[in-house]
Residue frames as qw, qx, qy, qz and C-alpha x, y, z in Angstrom:
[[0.111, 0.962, 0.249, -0.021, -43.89, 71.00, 19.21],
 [0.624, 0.396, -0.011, 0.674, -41.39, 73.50, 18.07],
 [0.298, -0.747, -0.276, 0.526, -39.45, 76.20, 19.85],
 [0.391, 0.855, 0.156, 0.305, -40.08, 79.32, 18.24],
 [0.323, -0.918, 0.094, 0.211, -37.06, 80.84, 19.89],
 [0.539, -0.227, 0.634, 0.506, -34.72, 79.09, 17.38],
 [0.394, 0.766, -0.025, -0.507, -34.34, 81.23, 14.41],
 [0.885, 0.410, 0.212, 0.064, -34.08, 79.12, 10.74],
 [0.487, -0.227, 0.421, 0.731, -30.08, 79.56, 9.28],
 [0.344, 0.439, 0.613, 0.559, -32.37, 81.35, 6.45],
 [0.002, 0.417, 0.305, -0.856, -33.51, 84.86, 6.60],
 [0.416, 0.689, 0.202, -0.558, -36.10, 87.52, 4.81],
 [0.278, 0.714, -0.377, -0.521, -33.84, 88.62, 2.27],
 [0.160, 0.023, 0.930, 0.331, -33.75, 84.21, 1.02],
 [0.387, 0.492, 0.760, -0.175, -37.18, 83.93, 1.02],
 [0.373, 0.793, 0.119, -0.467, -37.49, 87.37, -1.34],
 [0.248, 0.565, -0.542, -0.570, -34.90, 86.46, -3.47],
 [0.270, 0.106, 0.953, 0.085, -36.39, 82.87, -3.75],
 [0.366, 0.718, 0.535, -0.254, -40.08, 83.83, -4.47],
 [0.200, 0.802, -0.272, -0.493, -38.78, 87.06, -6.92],
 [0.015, 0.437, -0.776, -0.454, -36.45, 84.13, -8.90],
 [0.265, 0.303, 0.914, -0.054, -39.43, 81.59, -8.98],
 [0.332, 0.719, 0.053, -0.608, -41.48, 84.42, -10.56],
 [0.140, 0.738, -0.448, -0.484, -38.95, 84.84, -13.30],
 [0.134, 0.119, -0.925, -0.336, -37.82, 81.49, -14.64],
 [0.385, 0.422, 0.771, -0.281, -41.84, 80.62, -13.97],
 [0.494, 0.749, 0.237, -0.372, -42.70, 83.03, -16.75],
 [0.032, 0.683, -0.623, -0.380, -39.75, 82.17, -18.82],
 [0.190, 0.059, 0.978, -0.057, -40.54, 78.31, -18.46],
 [0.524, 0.598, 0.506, -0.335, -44.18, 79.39, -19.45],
 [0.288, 0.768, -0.306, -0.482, -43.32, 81.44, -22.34],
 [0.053, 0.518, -0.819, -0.242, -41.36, 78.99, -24.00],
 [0.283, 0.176, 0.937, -0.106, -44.14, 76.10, -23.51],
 [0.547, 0.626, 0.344, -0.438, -46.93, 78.15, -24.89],
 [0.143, 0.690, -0.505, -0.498, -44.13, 77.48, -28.00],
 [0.053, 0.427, -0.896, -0.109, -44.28, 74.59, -27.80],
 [0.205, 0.480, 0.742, -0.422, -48.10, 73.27, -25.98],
 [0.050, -0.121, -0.432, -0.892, -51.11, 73.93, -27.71],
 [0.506, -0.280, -0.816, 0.010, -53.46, 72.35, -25.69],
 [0.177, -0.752, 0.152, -0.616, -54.64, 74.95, -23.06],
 [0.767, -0.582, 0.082, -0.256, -54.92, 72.20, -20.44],
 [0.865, 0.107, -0.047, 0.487, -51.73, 70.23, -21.28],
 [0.240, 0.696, -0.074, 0.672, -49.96, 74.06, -21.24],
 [0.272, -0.788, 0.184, -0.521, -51.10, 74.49, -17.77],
 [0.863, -0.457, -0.005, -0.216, -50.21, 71.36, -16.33],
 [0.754, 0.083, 0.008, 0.651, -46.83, 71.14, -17.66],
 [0.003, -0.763, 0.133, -0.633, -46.55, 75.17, -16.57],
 [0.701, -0.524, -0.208, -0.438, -47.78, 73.69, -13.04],
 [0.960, -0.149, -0.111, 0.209, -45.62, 70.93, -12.45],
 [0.505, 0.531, -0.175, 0.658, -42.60, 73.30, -13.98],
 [0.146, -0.744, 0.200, -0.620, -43.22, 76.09, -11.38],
 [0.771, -0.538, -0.075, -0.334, -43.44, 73.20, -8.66],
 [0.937, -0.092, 0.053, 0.334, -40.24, 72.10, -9.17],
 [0.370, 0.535, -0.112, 0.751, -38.49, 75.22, -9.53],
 [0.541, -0.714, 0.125, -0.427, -40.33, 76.36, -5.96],
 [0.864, -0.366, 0.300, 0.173, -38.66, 73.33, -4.53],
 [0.819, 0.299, -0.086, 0.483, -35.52, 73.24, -6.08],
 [0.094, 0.632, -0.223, 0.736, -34.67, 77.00, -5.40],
 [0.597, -0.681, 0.220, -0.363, -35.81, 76.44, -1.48],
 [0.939, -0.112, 0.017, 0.324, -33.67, 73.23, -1.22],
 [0.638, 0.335, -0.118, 0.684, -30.48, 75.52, -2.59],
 [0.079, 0.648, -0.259, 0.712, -30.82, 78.25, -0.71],
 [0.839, -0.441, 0.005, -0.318, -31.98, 76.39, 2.72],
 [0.973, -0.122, 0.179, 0.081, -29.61, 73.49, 2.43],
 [0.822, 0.303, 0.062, 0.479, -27.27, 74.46, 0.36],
 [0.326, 0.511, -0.001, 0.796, -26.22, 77.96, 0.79],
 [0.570, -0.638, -0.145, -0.497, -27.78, 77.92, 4.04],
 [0.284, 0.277, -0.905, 0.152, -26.08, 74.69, 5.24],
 [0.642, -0.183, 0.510, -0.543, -29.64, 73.78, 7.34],
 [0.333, -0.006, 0.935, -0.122, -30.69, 70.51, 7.72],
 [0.271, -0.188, -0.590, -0.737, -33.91, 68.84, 6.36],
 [0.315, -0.376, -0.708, 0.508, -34.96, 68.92, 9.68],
 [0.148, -0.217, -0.156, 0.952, -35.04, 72.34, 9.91],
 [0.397, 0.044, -0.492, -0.773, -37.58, 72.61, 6.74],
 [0.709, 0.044, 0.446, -0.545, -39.73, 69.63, 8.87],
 [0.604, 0.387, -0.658, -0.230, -38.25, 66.78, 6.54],
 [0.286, -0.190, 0.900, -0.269, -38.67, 63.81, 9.18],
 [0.240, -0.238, -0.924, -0.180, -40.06, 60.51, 9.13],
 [0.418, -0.402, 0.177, -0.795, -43.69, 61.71, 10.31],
 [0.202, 0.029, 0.922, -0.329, -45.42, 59.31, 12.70],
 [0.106, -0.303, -0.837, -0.442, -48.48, 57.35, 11.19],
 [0.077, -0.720, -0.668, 0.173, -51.05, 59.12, 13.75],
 [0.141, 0.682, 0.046, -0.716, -50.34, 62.43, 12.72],
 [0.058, 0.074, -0.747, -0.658, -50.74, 61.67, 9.37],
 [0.152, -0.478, -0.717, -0.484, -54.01, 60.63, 9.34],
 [0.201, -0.655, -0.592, 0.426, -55.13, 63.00, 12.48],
 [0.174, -0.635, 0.151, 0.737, -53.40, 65.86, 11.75],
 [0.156, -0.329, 0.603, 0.710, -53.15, 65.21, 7.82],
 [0.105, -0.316, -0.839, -0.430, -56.18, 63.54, 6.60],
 [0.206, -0.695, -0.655, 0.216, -58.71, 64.43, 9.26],
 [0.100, -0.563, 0.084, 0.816, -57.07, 68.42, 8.78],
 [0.017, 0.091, -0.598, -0.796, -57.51, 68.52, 5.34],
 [0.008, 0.506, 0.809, 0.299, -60.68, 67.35, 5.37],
 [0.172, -0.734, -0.582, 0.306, -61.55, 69.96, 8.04],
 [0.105, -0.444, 0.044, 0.889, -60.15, 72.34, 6.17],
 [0.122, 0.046, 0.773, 0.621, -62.23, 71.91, 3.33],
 [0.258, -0.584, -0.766, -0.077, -65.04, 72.01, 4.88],
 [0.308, -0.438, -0.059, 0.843, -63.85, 75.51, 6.03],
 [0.070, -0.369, 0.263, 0.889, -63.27, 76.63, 3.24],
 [0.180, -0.434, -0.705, -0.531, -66.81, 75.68, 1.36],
 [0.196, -0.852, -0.410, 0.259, -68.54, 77.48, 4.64],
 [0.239, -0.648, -0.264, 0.674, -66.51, 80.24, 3.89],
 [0.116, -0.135, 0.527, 0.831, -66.99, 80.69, 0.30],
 [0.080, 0.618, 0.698, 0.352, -70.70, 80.99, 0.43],
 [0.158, -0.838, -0.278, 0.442, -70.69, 84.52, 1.77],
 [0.175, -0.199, 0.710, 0.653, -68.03, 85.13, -1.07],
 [0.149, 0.321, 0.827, 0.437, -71.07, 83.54, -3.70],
 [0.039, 0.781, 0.606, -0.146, -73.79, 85.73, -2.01],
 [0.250, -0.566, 0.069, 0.783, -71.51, 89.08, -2.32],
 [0.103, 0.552, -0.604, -0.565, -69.95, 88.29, -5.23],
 [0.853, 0.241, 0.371, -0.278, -71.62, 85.75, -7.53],
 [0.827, 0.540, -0.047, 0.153, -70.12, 86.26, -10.64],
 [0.379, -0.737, 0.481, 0.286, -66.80, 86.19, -8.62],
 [0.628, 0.372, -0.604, -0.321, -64.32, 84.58, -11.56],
 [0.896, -0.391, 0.132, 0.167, -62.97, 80.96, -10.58],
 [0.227, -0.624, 0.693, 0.282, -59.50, 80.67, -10.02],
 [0.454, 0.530, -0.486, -0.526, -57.86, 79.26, -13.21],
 [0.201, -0.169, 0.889, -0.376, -57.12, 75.73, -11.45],
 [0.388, 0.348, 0.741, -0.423, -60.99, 75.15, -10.69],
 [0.520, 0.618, 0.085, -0.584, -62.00, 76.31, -14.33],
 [0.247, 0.480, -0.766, -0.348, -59.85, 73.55, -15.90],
 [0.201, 0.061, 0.949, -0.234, -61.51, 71.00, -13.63],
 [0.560, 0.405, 0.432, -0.579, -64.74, 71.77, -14.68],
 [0.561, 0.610, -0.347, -0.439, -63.76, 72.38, -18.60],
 [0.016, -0.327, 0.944, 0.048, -61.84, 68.35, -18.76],
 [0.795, 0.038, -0.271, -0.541, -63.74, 65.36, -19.74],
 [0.893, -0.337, 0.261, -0.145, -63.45, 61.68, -18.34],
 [0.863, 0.386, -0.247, 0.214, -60.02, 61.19, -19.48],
 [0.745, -0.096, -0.358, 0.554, -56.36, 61.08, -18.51],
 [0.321, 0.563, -0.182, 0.739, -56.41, 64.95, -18.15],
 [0.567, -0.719, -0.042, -0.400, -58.33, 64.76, -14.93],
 [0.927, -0.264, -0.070, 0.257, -56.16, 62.40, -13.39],
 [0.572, -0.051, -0.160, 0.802, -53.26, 64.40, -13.97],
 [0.380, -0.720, -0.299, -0.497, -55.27, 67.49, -12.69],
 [0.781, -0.586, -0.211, -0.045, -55.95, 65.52, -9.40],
 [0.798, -0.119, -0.086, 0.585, -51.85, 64.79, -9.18],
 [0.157, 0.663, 0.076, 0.728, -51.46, 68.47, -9.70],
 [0.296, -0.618, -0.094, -0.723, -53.26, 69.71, -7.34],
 [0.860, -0.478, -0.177, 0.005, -52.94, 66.56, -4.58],
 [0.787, -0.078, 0.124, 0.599, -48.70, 65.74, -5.01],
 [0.523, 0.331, 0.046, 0.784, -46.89, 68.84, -6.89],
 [0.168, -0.753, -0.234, -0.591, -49.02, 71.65, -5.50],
 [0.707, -0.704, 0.043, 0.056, -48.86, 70.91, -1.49],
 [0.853, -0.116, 0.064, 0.504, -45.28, 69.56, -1.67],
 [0.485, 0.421, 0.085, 0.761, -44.05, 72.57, -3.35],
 [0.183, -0.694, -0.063, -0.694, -46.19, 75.43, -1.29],
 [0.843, -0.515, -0.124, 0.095, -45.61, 73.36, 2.12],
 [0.705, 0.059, -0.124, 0.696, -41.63, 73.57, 1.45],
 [0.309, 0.459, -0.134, 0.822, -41.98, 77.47, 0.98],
 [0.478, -0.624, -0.318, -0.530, -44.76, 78.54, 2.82],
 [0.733, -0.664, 0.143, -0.039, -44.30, 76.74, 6.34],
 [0.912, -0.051, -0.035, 0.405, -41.23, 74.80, 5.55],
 [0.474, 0.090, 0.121, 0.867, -39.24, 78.60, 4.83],
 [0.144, -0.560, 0.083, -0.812, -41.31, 81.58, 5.27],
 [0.448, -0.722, -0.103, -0.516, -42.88, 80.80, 8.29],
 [0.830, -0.464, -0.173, 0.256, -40.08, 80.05, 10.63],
 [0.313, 0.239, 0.013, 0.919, -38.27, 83.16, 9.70],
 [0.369, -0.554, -0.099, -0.740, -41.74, 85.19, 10.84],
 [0.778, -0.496, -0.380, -0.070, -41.79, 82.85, 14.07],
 [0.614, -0.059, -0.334, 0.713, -38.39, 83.91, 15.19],
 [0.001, 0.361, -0.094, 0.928, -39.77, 87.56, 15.24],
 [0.583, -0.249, -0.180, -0.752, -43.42, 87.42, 16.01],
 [0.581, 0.005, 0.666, -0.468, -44.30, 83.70, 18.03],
 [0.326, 0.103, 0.924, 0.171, -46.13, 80.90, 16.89],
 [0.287, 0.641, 0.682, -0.203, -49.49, 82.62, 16.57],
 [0.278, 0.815, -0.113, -0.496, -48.81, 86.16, 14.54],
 [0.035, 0.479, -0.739, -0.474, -46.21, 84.45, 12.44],
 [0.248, 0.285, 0.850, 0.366, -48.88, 82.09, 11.04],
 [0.344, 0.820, 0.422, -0.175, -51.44, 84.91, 10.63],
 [0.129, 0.832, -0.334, -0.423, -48.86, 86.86, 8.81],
 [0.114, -0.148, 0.916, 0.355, -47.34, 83.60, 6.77],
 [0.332, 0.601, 0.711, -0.149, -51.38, 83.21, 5.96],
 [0.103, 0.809, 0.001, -0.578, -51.62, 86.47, 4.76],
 [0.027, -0.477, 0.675, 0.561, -48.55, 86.18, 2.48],
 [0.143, 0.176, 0.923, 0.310, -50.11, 82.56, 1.20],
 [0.331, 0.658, 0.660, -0.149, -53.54, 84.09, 0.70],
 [0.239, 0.872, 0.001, -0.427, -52.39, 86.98, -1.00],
 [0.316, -0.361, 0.738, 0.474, -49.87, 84.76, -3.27],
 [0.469, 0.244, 0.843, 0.101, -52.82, 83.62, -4.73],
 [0.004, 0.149, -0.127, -0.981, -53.56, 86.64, -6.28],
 [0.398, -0.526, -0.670, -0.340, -57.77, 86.10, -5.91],
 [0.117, -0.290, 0.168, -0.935, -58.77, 89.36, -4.36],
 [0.778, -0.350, -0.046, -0.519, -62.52, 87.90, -3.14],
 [0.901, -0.381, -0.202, -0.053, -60.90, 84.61, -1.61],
 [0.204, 0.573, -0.568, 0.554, -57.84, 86.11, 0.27],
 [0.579, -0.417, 0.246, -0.656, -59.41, 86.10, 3.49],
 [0.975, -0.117, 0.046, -0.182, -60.54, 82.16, 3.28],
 [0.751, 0.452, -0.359, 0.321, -56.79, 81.29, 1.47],
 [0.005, 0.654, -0.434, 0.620, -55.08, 83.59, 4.22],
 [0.752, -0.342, 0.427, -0.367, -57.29, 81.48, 7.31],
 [0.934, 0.278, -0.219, 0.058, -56.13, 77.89, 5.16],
 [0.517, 0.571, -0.429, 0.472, -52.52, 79.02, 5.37],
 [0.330, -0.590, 0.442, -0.590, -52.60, 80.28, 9.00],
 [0.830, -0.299, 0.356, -0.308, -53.88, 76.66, 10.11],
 [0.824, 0.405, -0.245, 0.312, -51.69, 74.86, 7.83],
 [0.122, 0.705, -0.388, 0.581, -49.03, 77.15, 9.98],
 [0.610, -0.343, 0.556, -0.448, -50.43, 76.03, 13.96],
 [0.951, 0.200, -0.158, -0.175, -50.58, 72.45, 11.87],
 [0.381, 0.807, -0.207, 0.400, -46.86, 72.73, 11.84],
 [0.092, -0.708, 0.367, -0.596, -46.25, 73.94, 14.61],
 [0.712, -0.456, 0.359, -0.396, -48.00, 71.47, 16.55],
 [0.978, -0.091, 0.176, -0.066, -46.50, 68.59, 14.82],
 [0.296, -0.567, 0.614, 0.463, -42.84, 70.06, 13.50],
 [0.483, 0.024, 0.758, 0.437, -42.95, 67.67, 10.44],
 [0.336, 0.322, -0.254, -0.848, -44.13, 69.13, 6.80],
 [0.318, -0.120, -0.810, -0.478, -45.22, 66.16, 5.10],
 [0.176, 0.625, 0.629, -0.428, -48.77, 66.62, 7.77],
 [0.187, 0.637, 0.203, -0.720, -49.13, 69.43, 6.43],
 [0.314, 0.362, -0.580, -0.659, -48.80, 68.23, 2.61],
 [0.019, -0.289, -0.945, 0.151, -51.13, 65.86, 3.65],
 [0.140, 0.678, 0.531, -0.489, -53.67, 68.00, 4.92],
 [0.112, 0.600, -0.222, -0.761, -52.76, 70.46, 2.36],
 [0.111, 0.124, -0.767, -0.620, -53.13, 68.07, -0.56],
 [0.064, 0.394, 0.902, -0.168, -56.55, 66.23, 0.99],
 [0.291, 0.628, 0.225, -0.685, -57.98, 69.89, 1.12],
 [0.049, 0.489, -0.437, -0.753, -56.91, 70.11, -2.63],
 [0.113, -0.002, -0.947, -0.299, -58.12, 66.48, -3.52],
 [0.054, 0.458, 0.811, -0.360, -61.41, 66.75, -1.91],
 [0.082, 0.595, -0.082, -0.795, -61.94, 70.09, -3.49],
 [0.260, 0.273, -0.598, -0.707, -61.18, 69.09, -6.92],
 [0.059, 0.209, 0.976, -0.013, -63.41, 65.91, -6.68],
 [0.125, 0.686, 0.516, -0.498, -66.48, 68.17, -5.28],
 [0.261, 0.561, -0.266, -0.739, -65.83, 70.74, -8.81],
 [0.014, 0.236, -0.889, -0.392, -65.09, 68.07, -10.83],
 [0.054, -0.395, -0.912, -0.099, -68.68, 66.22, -10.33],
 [0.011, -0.317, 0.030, -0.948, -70.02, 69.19, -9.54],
 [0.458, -0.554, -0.610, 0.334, -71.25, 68.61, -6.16],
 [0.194, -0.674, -0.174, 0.691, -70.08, 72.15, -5.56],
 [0.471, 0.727, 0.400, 0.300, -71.31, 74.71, -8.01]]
C-alpha cells in the first residue's frame, strides 16, 4: 500500500498543462485525419489510438522527464501475478457488473439517453477486422493511456492534499466528468474512484489497466452481441 504522505515530484499546474496540450494536438491530429480517413470507423480508431499516445507521451515528459520521477512513482513495477488476476481481472469484471446495475436507472430516466460514440461504433461494425481493432482500442490503448493520467498523475497529486479516500472521489469526478456524458457521470465518476482505492491498495498501474481494460473488454463484447441493449 502507498503512503499518501509522499507528494508526486509533479504538481496541479503539470497535470493542467498536460490535459489542456492533449486537447489541442488531439484536435489538430483529428483535423488533419478527417483529410485524409474517410471511413467513419477507420477515422475514429486512428483518432483513438493518436490521442492515446499523445496522453502517454506528454505524461511520460512531464513526469519523467521534466519532473525527473521515477516509473515507480507513476506505479510502473513488475506487478505480482495475484494481483493481476485478483485485483485486475476479478476488478474489472466487478466493475462491470457495476456499471450495467448502474446504468439501468440511467435507461429507466433517460431512455433515449444517446450512446457514447465508442459503444455506437461497436454496434454499427460487422464481423470483420474492424471489431477486432475496436476490442484493442478499447482493451490495450484506452486503459494504458487513462491509467497513466488518471491514477498514475492526477491522483497522487490530489492524495498529497486530501488522503487516499477524497482524492479518489475527486480523481473520479475529474475521470467521470472527462467523459463528457452528462447522464453517466455519476457511474464513470464511481469506476474511476475504485480504479483509484485499486491503486492504492496495490501501488502498481498495470492492475489497474487490467481491471480497467477487462471492464472495457467485457463491455464491448456484451454491445457488440448485443447481450446488453
Amino acid at each position: 500500500m502507498q503512503d499518501h504522505t509522499l507528494k508526486p515530484r509533479w504538481g496541479l499546474i503539470d497535470i493542467i498543462i498536460v490535459y489542456a496540450a492533449a486537447v489541442l494536438l488531439t484536435l489538430f491530429a483529428g483535423r488533419a485525419l478527417a483529410h485524409i480517413l474517410i471511413d467513419p470507423v477507420t477515422l475514429f480508431i486512428s483518432g483513438a489510438v493518436l490521442q492515446s499516445l499523445i496522453i502517454i507521451g506528454l505524461v511520460l515528459i512531464f513526469t519523467l522527464y521534466i519532473n525527473r520521477a521515477r516509473l515507480a512513482d507513476l506505479g510502473i513495477k513488475k506487478p505480482a501475478g495475484k494481483q493481476l488476476l485478483l485485483y485486475g481481472l476479478l476488478g474489472g469484471a466487478l466493475l462491470m457488473v457495476l456499471m450495467v446495475i448502474l446504468g439501468i436507472p440511467i435507461a429507466k430516466l433517460q431512455p433515449q439517453v444517446q450512446p457514447q460514440l465508442f459503444e455506437q461504433m461497436l454496434r454499427g461494425v460487422g464481423q470483420d477486422s474492424s471489431f477486432f481493432f475496436l476490442l484493442v482500442l478499447g482493451v490495450v490503448f484506452a486503459p494504458i493511456s487513462e491509467e497513466l493520467f488518471y491514477r498514475g498523475m492526477i491522483y497522487p497529486v490530489f492524495r498529497g492534499y486530501l488522503g487516499p479516500g477524497w482524492a479518489a472521489v475527486l480523481a473520479g469526478l475529474v475521470f467521470g466528468l472527462a467523459h463528457w456524458d452528462l447522464w453517466r457521470t455519476i457511474p464513470l465518476a464511481i469506476g474511476g474512484a475504485l480504479l483509484c482505492l485499486l491503486y492504492q491498495r496495490t501501488g502498481n498501474l498495470w492492475v489497474t489497466v487490467v481491471a480497467h481494460g477487462t471492464w472495457n473488454g467485457l463491455m464491448s463484447l456484451l454491445v457488440y452481441y448485443s447481450i446488453l441493449v
